[in-house]
C-alpha positions as CSV (number, residue, x, y, z in Angstrom):
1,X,0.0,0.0,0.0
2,X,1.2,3.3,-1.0
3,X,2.5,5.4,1.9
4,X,0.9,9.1,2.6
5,X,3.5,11.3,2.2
6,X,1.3,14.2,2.1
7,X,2.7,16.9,4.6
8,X,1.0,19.6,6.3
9,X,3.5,22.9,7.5
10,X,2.5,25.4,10.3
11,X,4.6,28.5,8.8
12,X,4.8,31.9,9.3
13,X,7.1,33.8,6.3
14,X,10.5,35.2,7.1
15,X,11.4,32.5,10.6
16,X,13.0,29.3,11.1
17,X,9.7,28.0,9.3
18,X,11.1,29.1,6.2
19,X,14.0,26.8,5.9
20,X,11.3,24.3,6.2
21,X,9.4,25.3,3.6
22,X,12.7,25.6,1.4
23,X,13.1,22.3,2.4
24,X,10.2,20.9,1.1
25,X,10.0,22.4,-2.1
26,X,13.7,20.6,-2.6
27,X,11.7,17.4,-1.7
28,X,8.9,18.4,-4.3
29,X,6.8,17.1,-1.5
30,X,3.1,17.6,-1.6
31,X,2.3,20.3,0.7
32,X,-0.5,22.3,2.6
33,X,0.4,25.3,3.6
34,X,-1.3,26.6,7.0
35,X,0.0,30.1,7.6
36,X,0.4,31.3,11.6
37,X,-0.1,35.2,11.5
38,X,2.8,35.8,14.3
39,X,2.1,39.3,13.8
40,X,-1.0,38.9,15.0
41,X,-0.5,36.2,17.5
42,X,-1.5,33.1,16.2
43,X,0.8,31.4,17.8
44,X,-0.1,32.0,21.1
45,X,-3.3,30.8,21.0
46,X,-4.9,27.7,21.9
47,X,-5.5,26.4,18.3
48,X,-2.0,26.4,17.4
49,X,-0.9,25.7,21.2
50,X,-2.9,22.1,20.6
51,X,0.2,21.9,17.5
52,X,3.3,23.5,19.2
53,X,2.8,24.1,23.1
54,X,5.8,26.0,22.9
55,X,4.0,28.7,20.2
56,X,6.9,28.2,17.9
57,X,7.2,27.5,14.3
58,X,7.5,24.9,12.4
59,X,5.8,22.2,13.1
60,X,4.8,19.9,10.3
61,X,1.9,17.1,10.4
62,X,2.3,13.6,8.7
63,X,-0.7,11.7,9.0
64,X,-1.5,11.4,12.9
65,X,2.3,12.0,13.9
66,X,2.7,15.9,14.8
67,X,6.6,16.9,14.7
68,X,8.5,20.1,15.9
69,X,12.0,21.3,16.9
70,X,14.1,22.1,13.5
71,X,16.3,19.6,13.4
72,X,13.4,16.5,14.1
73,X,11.5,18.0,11.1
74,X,14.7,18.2,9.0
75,X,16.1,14.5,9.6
76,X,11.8,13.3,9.3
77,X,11.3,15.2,6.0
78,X,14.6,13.9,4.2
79,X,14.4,10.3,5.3
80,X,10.6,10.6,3.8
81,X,11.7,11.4,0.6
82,X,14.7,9.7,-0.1
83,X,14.5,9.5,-4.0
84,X,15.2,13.1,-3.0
85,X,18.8,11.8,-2.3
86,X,19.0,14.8,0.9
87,X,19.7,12.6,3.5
88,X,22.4,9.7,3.8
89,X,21.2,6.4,4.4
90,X,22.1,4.4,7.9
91,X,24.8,2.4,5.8
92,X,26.2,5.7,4.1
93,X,29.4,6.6,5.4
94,X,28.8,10.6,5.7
95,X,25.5,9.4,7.6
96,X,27.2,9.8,10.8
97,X,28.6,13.5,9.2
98,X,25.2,14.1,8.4
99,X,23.8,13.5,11.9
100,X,26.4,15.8,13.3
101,X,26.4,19.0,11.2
102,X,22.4,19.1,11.9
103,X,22.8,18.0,15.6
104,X,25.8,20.6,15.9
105,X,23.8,23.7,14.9
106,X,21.0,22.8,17.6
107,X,23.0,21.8,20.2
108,X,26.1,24.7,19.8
109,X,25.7,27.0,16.9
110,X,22.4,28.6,17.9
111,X,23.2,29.0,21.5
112,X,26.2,30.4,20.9
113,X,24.7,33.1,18.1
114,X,21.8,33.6,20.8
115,X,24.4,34.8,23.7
116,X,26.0,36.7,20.9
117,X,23.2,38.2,19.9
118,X,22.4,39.5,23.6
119,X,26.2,40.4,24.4
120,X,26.0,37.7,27.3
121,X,28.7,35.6,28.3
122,X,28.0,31.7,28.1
123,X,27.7,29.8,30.7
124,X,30.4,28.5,32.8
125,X,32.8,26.0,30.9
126,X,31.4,22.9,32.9
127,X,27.7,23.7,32.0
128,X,27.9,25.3,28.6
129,X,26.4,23.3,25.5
130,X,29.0,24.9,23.1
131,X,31.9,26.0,24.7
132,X,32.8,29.6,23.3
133,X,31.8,31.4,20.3
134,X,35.0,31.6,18.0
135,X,35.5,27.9,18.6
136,X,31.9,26.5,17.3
137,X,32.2,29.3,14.3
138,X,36.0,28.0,13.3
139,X,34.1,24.9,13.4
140,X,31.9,25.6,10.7
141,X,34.5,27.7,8.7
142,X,37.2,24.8,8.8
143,X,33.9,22.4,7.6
144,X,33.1,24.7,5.0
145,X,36.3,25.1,4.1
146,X,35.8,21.1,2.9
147,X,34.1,20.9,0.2
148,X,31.0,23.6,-1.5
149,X,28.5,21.8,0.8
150,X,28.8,21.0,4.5
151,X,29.3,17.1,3.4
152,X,31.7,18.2,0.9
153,X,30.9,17.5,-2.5
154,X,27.1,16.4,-1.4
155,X,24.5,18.6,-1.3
156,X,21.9,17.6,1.7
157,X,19.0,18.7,4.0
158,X,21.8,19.6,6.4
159,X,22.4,22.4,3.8
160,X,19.0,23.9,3.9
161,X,19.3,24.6,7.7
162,X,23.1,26.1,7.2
163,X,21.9,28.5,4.6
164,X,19.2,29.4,5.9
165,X,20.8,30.3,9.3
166,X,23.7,31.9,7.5
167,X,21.7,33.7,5.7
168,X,19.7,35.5,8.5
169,X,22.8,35.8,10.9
170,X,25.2,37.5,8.2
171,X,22.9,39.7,7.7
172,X,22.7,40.6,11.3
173,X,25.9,40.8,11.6
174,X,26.1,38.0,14.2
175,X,28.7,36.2,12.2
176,X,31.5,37.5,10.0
177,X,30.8,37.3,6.2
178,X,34.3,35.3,5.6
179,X,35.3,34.1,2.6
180,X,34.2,30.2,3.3
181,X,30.7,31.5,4.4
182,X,30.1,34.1,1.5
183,X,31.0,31.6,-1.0
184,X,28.4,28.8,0.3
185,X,25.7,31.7,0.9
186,X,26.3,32.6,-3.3
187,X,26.0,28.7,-4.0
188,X,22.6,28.6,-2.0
189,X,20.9,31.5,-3.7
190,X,21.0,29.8,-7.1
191,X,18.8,27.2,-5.3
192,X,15.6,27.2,-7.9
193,X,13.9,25.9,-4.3
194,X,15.1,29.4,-2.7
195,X,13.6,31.4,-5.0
196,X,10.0,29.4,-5.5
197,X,10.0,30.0,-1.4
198,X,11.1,33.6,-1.9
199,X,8.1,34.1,-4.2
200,X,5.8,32.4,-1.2
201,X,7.0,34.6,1.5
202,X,6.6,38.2,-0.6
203,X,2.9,37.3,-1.1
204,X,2.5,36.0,2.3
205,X,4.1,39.2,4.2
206,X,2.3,41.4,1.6
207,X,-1.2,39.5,2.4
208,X,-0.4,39.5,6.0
209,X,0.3,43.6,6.1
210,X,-2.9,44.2,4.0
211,X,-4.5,42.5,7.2
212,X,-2.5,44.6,9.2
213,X,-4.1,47.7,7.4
């Protein structure tokens, strides 16, 4: 029997659930699109809250199974989809890579851009999940350094999150554009699937502020 594959994203345009949404347009997954207005606090309220307690975006829906936290829906989608070739299978050898570079931007990078971001010091060395800022970014930069993609030469879901992140924290400022960076952030934005999802979000904000008005 044919598997439903159908996929349902909670998404709100220009925030993690974007990456997401890139993501799936890579998979050429089929797709409904159920847009939380964050502007106008969707998210906070109960019918979302029965999705996402937290009040966060993404969450996806796959049948009766109802996943959240970036890096689930990221390792869920790919494996889904695997004619996709975006994730590693268990007896590929960059699986283990794989599981890493996606775990590693949870677990260290996004804690350490957070302090960053509010000029706090980390916590002490004994309870910290990352360690120190310029040692998880050299990190990345010496992995970049690798190959065009964070696998090297193969391009995976891991590389939607990167980008995606990269994208928003360069532009912040939050991380330095250096070379490594710049020239994977070029690579991404010829991504036909970045620029469907680009064409999503303009009519989505532009819908959204018409509400507004």
């Amino acid at each position: 029997m044919p598997v439903d594959r159908n996929i349902t994203l909670y998404h709100s345009p220009n925030s993690r659930s974007s990456g997401v949404l890139t993501l799936l347009k890579e998979l050429d997954a089929p797709l409904e699109l159920r847009v939380v207005n964050m502007k106008a606090g969707e998210q906070r309220q109960a019918a979302y809250l029965a999705i996402n307690p937290m009040g966060k975006v993404p969450a996806i829906k796959h049948g009766r199974a109802i996943i959240t936290e970036q890096v689930a829906i990221y390792l869920y989608l790919a494996d889904l989809f695997p004619e996709a070739g975006l994730a590693p299978v268990l007896t590929d050898p960059l699986r283990g890579p794989y599981l890493r570079w996606l775990v590693f931007y949870a677990a260290s990078f996004e804690p350490a851009i957070v302090d960053r971001a509010l000029k706090r010091d980390p916590a002490p060395a004994t309870m910290c999940p990352y360690g120190d800022y310029d040692t998880v970014l050299k990190t990345l930069v010496d992995q970049l350094a690798k190959g065009p993609y964070m696998l090297g030469e193969r391009f995976s879901a891991a590389d939607v999150l990167w980008a995606t992140a990269l994208t928003w924290v360069t532009t912040w400022k939050l991380v330095p554009e250096r070379p490594e960076i710049s020239a994977y952030l070029h690579r991404w934005s010829k991504r036909p699937a970045l620029t469907k999802v680009k064409a999503i979000e303009a009519d989505l904000v532009a819908a959204q502020s018409q509400m507004v008005s």
